[in-house]
MARMAR-101598 format. One record per residue (C-alpha): residue in one letter; chain; x, y, z. Coordinates in nm, 2 decimals, decimal comma. Each point is the difference from the previous one (the first is absolute). Example, Ala and Ser with C-alpha at 12.3 -4.5 7.8 and 13.67 -1.06 7.14 Angstrom:
! residues 2
SITE | A | A | 1,23 | -0,45 | 0,78
SITE | S | A | 0,14 | 0,34 | -0,07
END
This chain:
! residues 193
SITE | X | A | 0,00 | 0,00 | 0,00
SITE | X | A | 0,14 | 0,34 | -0,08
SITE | X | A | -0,24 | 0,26 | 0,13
SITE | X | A | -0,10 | -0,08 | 0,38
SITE | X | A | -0,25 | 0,29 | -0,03
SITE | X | A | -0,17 | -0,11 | -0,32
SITE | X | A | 0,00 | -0,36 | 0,09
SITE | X | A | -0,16 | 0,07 | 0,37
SITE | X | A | -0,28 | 0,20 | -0,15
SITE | X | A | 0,00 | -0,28 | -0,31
SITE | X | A | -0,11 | -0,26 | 0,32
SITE | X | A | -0,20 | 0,24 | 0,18
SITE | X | A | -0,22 | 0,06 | -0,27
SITE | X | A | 0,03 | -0,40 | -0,07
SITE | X | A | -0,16 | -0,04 | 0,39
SITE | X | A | -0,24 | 0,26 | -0,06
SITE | X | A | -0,13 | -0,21 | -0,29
SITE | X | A | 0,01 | -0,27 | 0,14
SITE | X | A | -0,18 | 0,12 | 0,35
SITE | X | A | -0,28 | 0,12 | -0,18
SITE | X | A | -0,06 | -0,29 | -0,30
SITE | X | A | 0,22 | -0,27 | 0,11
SITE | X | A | 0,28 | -0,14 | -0,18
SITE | X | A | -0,12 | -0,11 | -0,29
SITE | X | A | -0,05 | 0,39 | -0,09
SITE | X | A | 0,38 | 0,02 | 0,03
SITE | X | A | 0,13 | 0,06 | -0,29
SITE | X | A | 0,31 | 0,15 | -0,15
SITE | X | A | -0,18 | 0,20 | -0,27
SITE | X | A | -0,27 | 0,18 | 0,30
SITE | X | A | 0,30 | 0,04 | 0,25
SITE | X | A | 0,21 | 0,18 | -0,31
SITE | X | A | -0,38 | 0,24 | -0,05
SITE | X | A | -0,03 | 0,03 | 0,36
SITE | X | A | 0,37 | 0,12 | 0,06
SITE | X | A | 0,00 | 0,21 | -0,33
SITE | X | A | 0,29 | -0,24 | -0,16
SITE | X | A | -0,03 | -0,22 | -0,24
SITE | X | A | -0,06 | -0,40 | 0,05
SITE | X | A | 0,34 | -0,06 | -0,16
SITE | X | A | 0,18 | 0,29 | 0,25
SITE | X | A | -0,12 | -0,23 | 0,29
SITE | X | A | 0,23 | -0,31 | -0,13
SITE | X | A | 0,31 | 0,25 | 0,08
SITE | X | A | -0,08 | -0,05 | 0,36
SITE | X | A | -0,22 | -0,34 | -0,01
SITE | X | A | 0,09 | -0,24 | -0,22
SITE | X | A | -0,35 | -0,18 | -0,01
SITE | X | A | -0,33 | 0,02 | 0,18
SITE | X | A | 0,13 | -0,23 | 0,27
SITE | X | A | 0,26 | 0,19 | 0,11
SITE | X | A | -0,24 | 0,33 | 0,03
SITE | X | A | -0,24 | -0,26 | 0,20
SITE | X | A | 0,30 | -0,09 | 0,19
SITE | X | A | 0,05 | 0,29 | 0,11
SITE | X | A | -0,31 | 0,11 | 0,08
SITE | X | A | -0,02 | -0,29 | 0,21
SITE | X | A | 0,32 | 0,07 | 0,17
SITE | X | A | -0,08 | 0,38 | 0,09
SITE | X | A | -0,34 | -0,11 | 0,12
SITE | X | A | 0,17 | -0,27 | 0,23
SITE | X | A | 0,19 | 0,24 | 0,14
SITE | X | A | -0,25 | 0,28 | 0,02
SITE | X | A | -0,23 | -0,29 | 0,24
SITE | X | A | 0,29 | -0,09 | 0,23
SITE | X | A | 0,10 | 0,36 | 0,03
SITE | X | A | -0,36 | 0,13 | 0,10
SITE | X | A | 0,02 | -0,31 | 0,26
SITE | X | A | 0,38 | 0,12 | 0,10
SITE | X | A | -0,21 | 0,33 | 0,12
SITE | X | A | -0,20 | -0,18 | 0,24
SITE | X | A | 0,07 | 0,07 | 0,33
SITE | X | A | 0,27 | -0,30 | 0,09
SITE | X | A | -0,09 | 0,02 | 0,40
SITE | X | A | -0,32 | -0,16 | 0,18
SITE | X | A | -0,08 | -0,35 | 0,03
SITE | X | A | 0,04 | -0,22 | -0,27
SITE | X | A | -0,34 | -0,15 | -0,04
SITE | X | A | -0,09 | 0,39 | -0,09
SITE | X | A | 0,28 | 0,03 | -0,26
SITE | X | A | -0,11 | -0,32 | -0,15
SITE | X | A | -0,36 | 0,19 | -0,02
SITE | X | A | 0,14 | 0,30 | -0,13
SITE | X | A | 0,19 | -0,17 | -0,29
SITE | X | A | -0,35 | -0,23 | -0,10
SITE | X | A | -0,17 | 0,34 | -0,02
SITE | X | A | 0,26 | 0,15 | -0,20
SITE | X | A | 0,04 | -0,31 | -0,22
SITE | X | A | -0,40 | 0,00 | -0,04
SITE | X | A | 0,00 | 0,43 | -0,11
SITE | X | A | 0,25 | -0,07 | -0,27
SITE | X | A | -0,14 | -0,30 | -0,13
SITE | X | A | -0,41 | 0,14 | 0,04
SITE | X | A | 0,14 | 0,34 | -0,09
SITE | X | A | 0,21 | -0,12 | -0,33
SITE | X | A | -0,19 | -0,33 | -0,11
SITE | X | A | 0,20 | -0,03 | -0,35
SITE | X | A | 0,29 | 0,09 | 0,12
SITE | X | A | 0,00 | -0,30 | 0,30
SITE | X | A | -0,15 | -0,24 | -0,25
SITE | X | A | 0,28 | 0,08 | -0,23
SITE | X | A | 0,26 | -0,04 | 0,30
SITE | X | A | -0,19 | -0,32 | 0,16
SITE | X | A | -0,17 | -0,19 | -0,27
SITE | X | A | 0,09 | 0,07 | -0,31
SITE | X | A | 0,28 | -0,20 | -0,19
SITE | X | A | 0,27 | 0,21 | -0,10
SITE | X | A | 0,36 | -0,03 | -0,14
SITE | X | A | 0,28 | 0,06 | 0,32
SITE | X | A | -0,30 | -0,05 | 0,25
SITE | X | A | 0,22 | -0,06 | 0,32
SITE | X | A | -0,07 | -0,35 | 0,12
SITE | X | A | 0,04 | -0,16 | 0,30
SITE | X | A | 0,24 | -0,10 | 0,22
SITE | X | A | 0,32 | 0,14 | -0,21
SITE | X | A | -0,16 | 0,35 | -0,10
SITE | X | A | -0,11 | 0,06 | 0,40
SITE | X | A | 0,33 | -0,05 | 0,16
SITE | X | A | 0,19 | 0,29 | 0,06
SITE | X | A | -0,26 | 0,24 | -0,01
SITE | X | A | -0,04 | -0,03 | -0,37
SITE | X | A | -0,41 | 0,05 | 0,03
SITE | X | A | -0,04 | 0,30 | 0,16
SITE | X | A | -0,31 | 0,00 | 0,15
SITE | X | A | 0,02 | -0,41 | 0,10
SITE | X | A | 0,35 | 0,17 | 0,18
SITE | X | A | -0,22 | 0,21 | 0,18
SITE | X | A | -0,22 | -0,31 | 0,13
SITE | X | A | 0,27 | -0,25 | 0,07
SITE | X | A | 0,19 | 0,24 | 0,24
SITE | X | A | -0,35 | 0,03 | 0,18
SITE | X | A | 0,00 | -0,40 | 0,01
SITE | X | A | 0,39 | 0,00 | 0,13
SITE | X | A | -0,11 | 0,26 | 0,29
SITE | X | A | -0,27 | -0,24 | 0,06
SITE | X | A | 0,18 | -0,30 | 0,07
SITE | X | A | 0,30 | 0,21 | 0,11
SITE | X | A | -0,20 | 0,10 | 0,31
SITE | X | A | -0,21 | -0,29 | 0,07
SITE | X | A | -0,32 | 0,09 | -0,17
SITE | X | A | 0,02 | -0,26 | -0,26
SITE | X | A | 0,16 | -0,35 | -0,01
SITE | X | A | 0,31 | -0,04 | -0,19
SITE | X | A | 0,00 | -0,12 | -0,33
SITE | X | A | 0,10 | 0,12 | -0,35
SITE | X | A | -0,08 | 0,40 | -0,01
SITE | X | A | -0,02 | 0,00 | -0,38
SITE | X | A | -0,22 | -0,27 | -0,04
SITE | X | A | -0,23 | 0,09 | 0,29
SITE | X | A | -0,02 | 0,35 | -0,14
SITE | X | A | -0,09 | -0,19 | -0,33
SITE | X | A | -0,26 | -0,17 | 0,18
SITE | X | A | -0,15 | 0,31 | 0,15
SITE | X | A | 0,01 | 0,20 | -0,32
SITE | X | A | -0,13 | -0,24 | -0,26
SITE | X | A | -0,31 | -0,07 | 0,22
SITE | X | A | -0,07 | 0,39 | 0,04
SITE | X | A | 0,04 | 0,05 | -0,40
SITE | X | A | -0,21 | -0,34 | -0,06
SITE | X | A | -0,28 | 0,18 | 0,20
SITE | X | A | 0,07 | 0,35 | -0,20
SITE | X | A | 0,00 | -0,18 | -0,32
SITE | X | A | -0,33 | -0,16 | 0,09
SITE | X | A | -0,18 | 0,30 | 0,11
SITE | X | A | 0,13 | 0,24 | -0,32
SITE | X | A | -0,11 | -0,30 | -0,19
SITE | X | A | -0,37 | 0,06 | 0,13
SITE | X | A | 0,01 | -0,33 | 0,24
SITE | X | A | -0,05 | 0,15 | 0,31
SITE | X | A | -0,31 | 0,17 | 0,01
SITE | X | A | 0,05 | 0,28 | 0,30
SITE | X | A | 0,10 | 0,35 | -0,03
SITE | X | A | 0,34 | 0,11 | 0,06
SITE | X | A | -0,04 | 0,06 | 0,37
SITE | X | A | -0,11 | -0,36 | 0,07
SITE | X | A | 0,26 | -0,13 | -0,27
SITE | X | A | 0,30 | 0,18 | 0,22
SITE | X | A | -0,16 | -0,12 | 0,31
SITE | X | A | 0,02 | -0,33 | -0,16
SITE | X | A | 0,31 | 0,02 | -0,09
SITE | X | A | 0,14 | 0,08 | 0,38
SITE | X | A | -0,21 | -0,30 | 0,16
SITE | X | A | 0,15 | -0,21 | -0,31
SITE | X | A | 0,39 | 0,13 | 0,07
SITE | X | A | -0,04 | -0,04 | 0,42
SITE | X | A | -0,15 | -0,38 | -0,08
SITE | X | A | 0,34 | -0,07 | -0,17
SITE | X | A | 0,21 | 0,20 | 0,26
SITE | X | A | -0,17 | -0,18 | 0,27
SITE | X | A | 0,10 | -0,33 | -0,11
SITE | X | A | 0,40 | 0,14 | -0,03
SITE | X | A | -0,02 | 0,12 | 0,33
SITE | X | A | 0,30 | -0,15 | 0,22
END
């Protein structure tokens, strides 16, 4: 990439896009429109649709874990682990394409688990697997493997979020957060020490 400036507002406008019409409406001709450049200028700094996906994905990854990295770090665990559902649930209610795109859809470079969650490679899952260290590291939780209890925790939350953007659980938002708390302290119970 040669231009950071042109190729950040090349993937913002990509996010936008996809955002608001999902990411099948992603493509290199409306970005170039969009940004005021032609489809072909985009190829300086992307060399295919992937990579602009890519990197939508990344920035959006990072912009999750660093709205969580603003929570307040002190108070009790169990009302981090609260705070961090609710702000999983705004971004994915709040931004439905985009977390289906991040979640569900299959994608080229999708990170995939184990090897592209070690070492804080997923930003947000980062986020969540520090939360499940603390948990065990101070007797909250039983030990185990932290990346694949934080798998555990997350798939089961965005199996419940894909089923109710899907239309399959019938209950308004409220009672489909509410939901989603009983759901996440049913599974947090049963990895209690």
């Amino acid at each position: 990439m040669r231009d950071g400036g042109t190729a950040a507002r090349i993937a913002e406008v990509a996010q936008r896009i996809l955002v608001e019409q999902g990411a099948e409406a992603v493509s290199m001709r409306r970005v170039g429109e969009a940004v005021g450049v032609t489809a072909m200028a985009i190829y300086r700094h992307y060399p295919n649709r992937e990579a602009l996906l890519r990197a939508v994905a990344t920035a959006s990854g990072r912009e999750l874990a660093e709205q969580w990295e603003r929570l307040p770090p002190a108070g009790p665990l169990e009302e981090r682990i609260d705070i961090l559902l609710d702000g999983f649930l705004d971004f994915a209610l709040g931004r439905p394409h985009l977390y289906t795109f991040l979640m569900s859809d299959a994608w080229a470079q999708a990170r995939r688990f184990p090897e592209d969650f070690r070492d804080g490679q997923g930003p947000p899952f980062t986020v969540i697997v520090e939360a499940v260290e603390d948990g065990m590291r101070t007797g909250m939780l039983r030990r185990d493997d932290p990346l694949e209890v934080a798998l555990t925790v997350t798939s089961s939350m965005q199996g419940l979020i894909h089923q109710y953007l899907s239309g399959r659980i019938a209950v308004d938002e409220a009672g489909f957060r509410a939901l989603c708390h009983r759901a996440m302290w049913r599974i947090i119970d049963g990895l209690r020490a």
